[in-house]
C-alpha positions in Angstrom: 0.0 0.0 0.0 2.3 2.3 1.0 4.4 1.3 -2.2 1.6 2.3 -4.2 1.2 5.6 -2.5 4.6 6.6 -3.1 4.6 5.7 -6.8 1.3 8.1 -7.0 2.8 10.8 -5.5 6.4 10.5 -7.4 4.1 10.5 -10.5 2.1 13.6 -9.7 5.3 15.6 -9.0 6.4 14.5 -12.2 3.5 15.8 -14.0 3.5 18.6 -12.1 7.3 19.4 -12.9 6.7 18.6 -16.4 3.9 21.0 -16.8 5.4 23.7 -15.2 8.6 23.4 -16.8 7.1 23.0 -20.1 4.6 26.2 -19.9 7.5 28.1 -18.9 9.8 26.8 -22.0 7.2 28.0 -24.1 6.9 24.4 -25.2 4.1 23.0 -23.9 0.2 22.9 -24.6 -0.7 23.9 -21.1 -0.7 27.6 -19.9 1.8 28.6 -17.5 -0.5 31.3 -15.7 -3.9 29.2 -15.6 -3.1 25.6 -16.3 -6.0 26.0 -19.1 -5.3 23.4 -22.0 -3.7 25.6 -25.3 -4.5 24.5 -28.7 -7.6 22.2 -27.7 -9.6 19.9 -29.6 -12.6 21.5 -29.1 -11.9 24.7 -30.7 -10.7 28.0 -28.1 -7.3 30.0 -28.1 -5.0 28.8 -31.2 -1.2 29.2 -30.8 2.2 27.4 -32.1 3.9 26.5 -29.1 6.6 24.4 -31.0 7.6 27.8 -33.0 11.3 27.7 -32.7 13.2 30.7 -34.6 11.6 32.5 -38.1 13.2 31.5 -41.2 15.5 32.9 -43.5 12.8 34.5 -46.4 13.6 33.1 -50.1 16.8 35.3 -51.6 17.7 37.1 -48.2 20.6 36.8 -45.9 20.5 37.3 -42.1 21.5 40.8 -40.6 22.5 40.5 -36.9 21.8 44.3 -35.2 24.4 45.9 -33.0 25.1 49.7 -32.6 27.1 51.6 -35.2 28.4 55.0 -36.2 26.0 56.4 -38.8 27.1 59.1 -41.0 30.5 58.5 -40.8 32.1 59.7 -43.8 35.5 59.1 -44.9 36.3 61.8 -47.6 33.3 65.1 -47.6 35.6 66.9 -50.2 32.0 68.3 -51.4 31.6 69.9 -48.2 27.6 68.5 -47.8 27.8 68.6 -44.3 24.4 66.5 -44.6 24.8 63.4 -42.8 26.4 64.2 -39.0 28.1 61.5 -37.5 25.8 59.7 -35.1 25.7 56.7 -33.0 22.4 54.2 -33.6 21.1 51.3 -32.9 19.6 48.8 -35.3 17.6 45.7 -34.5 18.3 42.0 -36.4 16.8 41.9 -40.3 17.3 40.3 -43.3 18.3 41.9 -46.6 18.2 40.6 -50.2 22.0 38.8 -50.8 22.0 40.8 -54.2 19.8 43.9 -56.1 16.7 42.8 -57.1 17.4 41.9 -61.1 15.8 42.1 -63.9 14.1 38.6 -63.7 12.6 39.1 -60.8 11.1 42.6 -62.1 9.7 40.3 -65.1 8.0 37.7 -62.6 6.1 40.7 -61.3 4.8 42.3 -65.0 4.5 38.7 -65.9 1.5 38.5 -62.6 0.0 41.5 -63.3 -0.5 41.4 -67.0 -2.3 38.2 -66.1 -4.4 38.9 -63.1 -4.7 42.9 -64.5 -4.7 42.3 -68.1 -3.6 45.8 -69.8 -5.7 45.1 -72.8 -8.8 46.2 -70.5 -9.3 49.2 -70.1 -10.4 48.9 -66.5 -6.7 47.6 -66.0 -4.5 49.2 -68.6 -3.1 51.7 -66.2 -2.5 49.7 -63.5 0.1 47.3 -65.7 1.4 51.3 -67.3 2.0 52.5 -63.0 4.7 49.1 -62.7 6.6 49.3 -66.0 10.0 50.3 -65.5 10.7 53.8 -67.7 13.1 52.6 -70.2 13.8 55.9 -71.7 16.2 56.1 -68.8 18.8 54.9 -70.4 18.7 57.7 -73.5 21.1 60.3 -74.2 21.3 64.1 -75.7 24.9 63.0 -77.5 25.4 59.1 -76.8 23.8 56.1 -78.6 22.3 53.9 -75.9 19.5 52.4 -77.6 20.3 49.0 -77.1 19.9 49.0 -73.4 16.2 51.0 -74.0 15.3 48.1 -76.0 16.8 45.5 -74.6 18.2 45.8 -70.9 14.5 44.8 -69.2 13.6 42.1 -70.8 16.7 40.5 -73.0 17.7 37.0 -71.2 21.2 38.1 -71.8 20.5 40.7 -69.1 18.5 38.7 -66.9 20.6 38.6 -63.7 21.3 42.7 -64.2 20.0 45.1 -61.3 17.1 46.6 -62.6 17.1 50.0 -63.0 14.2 52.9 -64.7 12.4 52.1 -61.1 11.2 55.0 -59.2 10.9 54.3 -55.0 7.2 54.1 -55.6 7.3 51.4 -57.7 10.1 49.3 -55.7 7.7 49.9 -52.9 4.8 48.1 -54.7 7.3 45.7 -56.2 7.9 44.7 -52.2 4.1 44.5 -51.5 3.9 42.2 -54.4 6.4 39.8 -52.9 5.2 39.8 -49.5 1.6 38.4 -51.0 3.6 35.9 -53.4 5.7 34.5 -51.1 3.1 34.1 -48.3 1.0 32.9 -50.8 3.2 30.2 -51.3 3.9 29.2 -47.9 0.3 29.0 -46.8 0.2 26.4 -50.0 2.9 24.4 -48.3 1.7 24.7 -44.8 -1.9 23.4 -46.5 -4.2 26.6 -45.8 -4.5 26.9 -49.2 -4.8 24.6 -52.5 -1.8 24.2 -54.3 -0.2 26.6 -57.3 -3.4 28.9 -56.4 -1.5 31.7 -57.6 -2.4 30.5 -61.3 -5.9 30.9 -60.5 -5.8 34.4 -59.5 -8.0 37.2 -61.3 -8.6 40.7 -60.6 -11.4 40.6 -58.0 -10.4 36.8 -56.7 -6.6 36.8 -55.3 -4.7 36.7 -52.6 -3.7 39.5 -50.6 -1.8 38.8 -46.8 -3.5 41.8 -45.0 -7.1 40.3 -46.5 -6.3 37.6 -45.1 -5.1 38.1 -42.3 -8.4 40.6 -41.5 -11.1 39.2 -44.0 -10.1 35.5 -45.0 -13.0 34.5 -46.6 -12.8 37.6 -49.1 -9.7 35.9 -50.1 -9.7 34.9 -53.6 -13.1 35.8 -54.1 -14.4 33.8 -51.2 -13.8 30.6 -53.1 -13.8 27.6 -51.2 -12.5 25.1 -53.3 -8.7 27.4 -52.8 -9.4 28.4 -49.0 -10.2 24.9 -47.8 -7.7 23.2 -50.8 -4.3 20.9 -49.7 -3.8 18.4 -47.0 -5.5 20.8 -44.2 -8.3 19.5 -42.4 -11.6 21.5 -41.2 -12.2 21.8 -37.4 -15.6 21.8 -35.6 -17.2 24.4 -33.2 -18.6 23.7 -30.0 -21.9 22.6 -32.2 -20.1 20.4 -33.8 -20.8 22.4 -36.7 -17.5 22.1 -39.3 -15.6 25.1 -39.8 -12.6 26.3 -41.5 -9.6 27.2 -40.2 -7.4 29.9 -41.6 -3.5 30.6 -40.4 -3.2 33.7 -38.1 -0.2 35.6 -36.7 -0.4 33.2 -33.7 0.4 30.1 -35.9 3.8 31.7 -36.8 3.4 31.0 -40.4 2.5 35.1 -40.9 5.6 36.6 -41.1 6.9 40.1 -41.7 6.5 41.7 -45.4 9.2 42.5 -47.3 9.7 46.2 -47.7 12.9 48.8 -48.4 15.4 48.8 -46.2 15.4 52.3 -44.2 18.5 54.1 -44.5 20.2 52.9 -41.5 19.9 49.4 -42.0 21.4 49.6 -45.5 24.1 51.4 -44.3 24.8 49.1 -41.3 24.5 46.1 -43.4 26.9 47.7 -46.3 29.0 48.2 -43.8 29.4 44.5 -42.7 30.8 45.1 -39.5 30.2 41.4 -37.9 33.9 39.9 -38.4 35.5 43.2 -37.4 38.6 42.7 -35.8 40.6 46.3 -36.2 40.3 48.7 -33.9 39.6 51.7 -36.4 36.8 49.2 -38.1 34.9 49.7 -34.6 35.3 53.0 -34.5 33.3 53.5 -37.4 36.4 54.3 -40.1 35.5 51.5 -42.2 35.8 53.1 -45.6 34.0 50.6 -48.0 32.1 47.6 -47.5 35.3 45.4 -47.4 38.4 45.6 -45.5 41.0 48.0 -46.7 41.5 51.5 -47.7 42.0 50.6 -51.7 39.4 50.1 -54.0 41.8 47.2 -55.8 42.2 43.8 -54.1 45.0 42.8 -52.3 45.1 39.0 -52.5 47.7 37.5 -54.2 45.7 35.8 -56.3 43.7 38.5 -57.5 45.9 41.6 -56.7 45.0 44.8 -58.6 41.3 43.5 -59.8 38.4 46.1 -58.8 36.2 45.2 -56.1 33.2 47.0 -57.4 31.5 48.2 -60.5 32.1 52.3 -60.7 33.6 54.8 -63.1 37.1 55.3 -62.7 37.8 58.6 -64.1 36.7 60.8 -66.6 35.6 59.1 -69.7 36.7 55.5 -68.3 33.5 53.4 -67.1 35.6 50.3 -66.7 39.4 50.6 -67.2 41.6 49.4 -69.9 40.1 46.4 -71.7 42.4 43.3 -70.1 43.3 41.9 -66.6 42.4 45.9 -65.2 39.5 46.3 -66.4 36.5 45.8 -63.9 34.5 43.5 -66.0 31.9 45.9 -67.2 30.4 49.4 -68.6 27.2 50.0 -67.4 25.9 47.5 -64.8 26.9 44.2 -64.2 25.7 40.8 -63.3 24.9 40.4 -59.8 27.1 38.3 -57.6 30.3 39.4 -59.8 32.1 40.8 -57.1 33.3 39.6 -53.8 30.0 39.9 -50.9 31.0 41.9 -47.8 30.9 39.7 -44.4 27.4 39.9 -44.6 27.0 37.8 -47.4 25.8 41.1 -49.4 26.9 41.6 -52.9 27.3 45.0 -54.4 26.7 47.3 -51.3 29.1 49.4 -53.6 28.9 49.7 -57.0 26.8 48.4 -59.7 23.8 50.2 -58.9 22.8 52.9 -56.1 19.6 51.6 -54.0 16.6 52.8 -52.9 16.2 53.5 -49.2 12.9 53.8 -47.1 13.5 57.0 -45.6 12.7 60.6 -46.6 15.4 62.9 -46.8 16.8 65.1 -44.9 20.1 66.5 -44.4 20.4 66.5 -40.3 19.4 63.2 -38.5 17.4 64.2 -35.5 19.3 61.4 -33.4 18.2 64.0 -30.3 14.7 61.9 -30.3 15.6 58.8 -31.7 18.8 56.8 -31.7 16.8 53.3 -32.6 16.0 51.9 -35.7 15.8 55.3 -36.8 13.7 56.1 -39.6 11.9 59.1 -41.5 8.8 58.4 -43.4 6.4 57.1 -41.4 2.7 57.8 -42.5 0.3 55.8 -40.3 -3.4 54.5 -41.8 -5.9 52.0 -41.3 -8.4 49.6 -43.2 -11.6 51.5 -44.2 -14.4 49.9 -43.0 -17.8 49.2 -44.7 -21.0 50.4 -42.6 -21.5 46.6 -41.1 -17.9 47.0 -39.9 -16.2 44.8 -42.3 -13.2 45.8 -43.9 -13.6 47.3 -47.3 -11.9 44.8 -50.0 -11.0 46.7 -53.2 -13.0 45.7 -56.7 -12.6 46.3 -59.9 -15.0 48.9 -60.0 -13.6 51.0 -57.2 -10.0 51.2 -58.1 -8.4 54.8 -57.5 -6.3 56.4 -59.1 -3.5 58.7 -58.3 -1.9 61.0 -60.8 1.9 61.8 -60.4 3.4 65.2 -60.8 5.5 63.9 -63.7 2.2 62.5 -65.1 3.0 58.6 -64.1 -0.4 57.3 -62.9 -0.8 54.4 -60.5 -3.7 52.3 -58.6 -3.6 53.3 -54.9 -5.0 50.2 -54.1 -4.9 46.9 -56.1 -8.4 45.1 -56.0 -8.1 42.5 -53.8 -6.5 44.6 -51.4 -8.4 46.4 -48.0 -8.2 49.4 -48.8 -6.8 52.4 -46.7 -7.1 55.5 -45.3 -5.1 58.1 -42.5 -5.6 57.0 -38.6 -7.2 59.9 -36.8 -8.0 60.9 -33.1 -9.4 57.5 -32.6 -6.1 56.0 -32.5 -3.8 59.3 -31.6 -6.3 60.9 -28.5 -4.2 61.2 -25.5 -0.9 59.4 -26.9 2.5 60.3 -26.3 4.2 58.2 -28.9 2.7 59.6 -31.9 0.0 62.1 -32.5 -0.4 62.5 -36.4 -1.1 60.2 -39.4 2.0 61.5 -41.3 5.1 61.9 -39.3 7.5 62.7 -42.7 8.2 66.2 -41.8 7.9 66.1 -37.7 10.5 68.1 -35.7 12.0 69.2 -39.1 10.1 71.2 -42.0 7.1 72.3 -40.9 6.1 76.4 -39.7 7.2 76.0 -36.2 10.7 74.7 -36.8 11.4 77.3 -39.8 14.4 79.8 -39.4 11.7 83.0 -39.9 8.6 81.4 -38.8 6.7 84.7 -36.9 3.2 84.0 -36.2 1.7 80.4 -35.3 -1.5 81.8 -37.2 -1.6 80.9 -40.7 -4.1 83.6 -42.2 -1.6 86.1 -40.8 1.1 85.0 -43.3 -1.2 84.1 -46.1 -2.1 80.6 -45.3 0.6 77.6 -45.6 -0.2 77.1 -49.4 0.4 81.3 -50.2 2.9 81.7 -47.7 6.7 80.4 -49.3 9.1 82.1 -47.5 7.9 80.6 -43.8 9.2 77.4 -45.3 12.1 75.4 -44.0 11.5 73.0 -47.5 10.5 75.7 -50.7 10.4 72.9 -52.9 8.4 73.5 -56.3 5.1 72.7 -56.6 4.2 70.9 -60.1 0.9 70.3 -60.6 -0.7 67.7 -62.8 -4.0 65.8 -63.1 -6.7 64.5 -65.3 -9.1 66.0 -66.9 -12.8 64.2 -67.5 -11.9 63.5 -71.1 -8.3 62.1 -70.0 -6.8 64.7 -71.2 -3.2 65.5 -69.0 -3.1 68.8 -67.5 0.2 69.9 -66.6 1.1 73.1 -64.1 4.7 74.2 -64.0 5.6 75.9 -60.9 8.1 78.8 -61.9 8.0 81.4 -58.7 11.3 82.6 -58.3 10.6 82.2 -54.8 11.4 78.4 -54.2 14.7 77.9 -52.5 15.1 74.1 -52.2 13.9 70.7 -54.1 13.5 68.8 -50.7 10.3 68.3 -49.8 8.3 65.3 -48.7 8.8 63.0 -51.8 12.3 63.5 -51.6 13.8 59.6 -50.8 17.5 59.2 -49.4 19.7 56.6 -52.0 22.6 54.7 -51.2 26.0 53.5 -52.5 27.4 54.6 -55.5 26.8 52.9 -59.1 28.2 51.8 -62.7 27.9 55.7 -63.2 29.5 57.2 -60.0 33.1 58.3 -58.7 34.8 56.1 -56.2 33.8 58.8 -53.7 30.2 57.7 -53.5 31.1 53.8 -52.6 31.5 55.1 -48.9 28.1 53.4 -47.3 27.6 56.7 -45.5 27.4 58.8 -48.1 23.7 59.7 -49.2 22.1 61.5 -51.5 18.6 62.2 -52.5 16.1 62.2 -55.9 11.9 62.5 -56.1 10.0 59.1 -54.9 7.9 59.3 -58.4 11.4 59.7 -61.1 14.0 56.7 -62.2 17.1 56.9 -63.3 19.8 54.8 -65.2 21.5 53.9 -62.5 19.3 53.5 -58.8 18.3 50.2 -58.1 16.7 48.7 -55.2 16.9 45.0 -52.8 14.1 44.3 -50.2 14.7 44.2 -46.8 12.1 42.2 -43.8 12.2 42.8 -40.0 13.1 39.8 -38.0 11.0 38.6 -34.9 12.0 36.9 -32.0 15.2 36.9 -30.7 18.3 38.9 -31.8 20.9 36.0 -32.6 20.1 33.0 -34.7 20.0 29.5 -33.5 22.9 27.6 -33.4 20.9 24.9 -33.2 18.3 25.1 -35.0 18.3 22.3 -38.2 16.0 23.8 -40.4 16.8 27.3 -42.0 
């Protein structure tokens, strides 16, 4: 008897140990704080207790954050003084291993001229907002014709940076790929049916943030792609079969895939994570690799260019032979060396496309983490039942460019949006406003000869240009009713500056620039809604969970 008491009690205590330890760990089914069973069979709260460390996303490399001296420039022999030297902090990420090339561009006409074909008029300007402008590539007095006909789409140019992109359009490009490659790891996971993506159409495809808030509006509500694949249907407490979509608690909703702001690029161009000088550390690392030199040093290789950029006047590559760099105008990505990273061509080739808005003092004062200008804050629109407005074909809007480029604000498919107001700002003290480009730096109150805080006095803020801090011109240009373009060219004499608001920091230098701009701190700036020949772009994602990767982990 007493035997059998004592084998109870042992066995309780190890239950009991088990449980707690387990709820603790994060590994078990069992709550730690009520002892309530997680993930239960009849239906109640859902969440992946075996989720062990987010994978590395398709064509990124992992970015381990650390603090860093930001701004740091080696050589200012132009004298900007626009980019203070400040100490920052910058949490884990992942960046594309290389510039997002040509073929990857052509994946994403390639979807939209199916899902939105251009031939339709309801659709034809939606498939015109993407293209890249190849007219970049034109010149008053140089014969370049071969690259506007040929550079996008030519397989002989397929694994070239892509370039004629404006940030706009390398912003949608990133929403794109967040959708496709969620898309395709639902598939996997079995949340949806297999190679949905080639049943798409305009008002029936998949969208992450309609289904994250509105799953059943997902591809048009059909059932035969929503409850497609190995998953199996749960039942309520009726016993009543329902579906079961994939939320953020599952762990299989990850981050989207967006621009890099400006001091991750310059962190991760910096590849500071095998550092072992002492003047590395203190932030005078001149270019992404070791050295002073822009020529290798290895015996094997010594004297061969480590990046693609124009050597002197008239010389885009060097002698033709062993010293030349290998190439013109861009090159192939992955022909250089990567940085310690694993990051090709964070100098050279192409300049990128950064997140951030510019402007030429970091206000470090408020912010020293994960710093970043641009922020501009909205939320879903709601129908008057309270569901979230999905975007149709027959509500599309439109917004019309100042250089006359017009693109869908919303894709159908997509919930559409709208600017946060005092619902979600009353009473906060992190953030007050929907858009945050311009706080603590361009607006009335922060202006040199700012007088009077009311705005009649001085002629309103649309009159008024000299209470300014940013006198940037204002183009105007919209549509008529009959399509017809009207354009407005702003010539007051008056206008003192070209930053404004739409005026988005790039980084590195490119195929086209001096050796001076390969410094990762250098920065410069060019309108949101232009391309050029020679600015590119890679995608960046946040990383959750913990700062350091897994040494153990098997699967990656």
């Amino acid at each position: 008897m007493k035997k059998v008491i004592v084998s109870r009690i042992l066995m309780l205590l190890a239950v009991s140990l088990t449980l707690v330890g387990c709820g603790r760990s994060g590994g078990s089914n069992v709550d730690s704080a009520t002892g309530w069973e997680i993930n239960a069979k009849e239906g109640g709260f859902q969440y992946n207790t075996k989720f062990k460390e987010q994978e590395t996303p398709p064509g990124t490399v992992f970015v381990e954050g650390g603090t860093f001296t930001k701004g740091r420039v080696q050589d200012d022999v132009m004298h900007d003084w626009n980019n203070t030297p400040n100490q920052q902090h910058v949490q884990s990420f992942y960046m594309d291993e290389t510039e997002v090339t040509n073929q990857n561009y052509l994946m994403y006409l390639e979807w939209i001229k199916q899902v939105y074909p251009p031939e339709d008029e309801n659709f034809r300007k939606i498939y015109e907002g993407v293209v890249p402008d190849t007219l970049v590539w034109r010149n008053r007095l140089g014969y370049n014709e071969v690259m506007t006909n040929n550079y996008l789409r030519h397989p002989g140019y397929g694994q070239y940076p892509v370039v004629g992109v404006s940030w706009i359009q390398a912003v949608e490009y990133a929403n794109w790929r967040s959708d496709r490659v969620q898309e395709k790891s639902l598939q996997q996971e079995g949340y949806l049916k297999q190679d949905s993506q080639y049943e798409a159409t305009a008002d029936a495809n998949f969208s992450t943030d309609t289904y994250i808030n509105a799953p059943t509006q997902t591809f048009g509500g059909n059932e035969d792609i929503l409850r497609g694949g190995k998953l199996k249907a749960q039942t309520d407490a009726n016993g009543e079969e329902i579906n079961v979509y994939a939320s953020r608690e599952t762990g299989i909703i990850s981050p989207k895939y967006r621009l890099p702001t400006e001091s991750e690029w310059e962190y991760a161009a910096l590849g500071l994570s095998e550092i072992r000088s002492y003047n590395s550390y203190r932030g005078r690392k001149k270019y992404p690799w070791d050295g002073q030199y822009t020529r290798s040093g290895k015996r094997k290789v010594k004297g061969d260019q480590l990046a693609n950029f124009k050597q002197g006047k008239g010389d885009y590559g060097g002698i033709a032979g062993w010293s030349d760099d290998g190439a013109d105008i861009t090159a192939q990505v992955k022909s250089y060396s990567a940085n310690d990273y694993g990051l090709y061509d964070m100098a050279g080739n192409v300049a990128e496309w950064v997140a951030d808005v510019y402007r030429p003092i970091v206000d470090d004062e408020f912010n020293d983490f994960n710093y970043y200008r641009g922020n501009v804050y909205t939320k879903n629109v709601l129908n008057d039942d309270g569901t979230v407005k999905v975007v149709t074909t027959g509500n599309i809007v439109y917004d019309t460019l100042p250089n006359g480029k017009v693109i869908a604000r919303d894709l159908p498919g997509e919930i559409a949006q709208k600017p946060i107001d005092e619902d979600e700002t009353y009473l906060r003290t992190n953030f007050d406003r929907s858009d945050n480009r311009n706080f603590r730096d361009g607006d009335r109150r922060s202006s040199r000869v700012y007088d009077d805080f009311d705005e009649e006095s001085t002629g309103g803020e649309e009159n008024s240009t000299t209470n300014k801090m940013y006198n940037s011109p204002k183009h105007r240009t919209e549509v008529d009713s009959t399509g017809k373009m009207i354009r407005e060219w702003d010539k007051s004499s008056k206008r003192t500056s070209l930053v404004n608001d739409e005026a988005r920091v790039f980084k590195g230098g490119s195929w086209k620039d001096r050796e001076y701009w390969l410094d990762p701190a250098q920065r410069r700036y060019f309108p949101q809604n232009m391309a050029t020949d020679y600015i590119g772009f890679r995608c960046a994602l946040s990383r959750v969970g913990s700062k350091s990767k897994s040494t153990n982990k098997t699967k990656n």
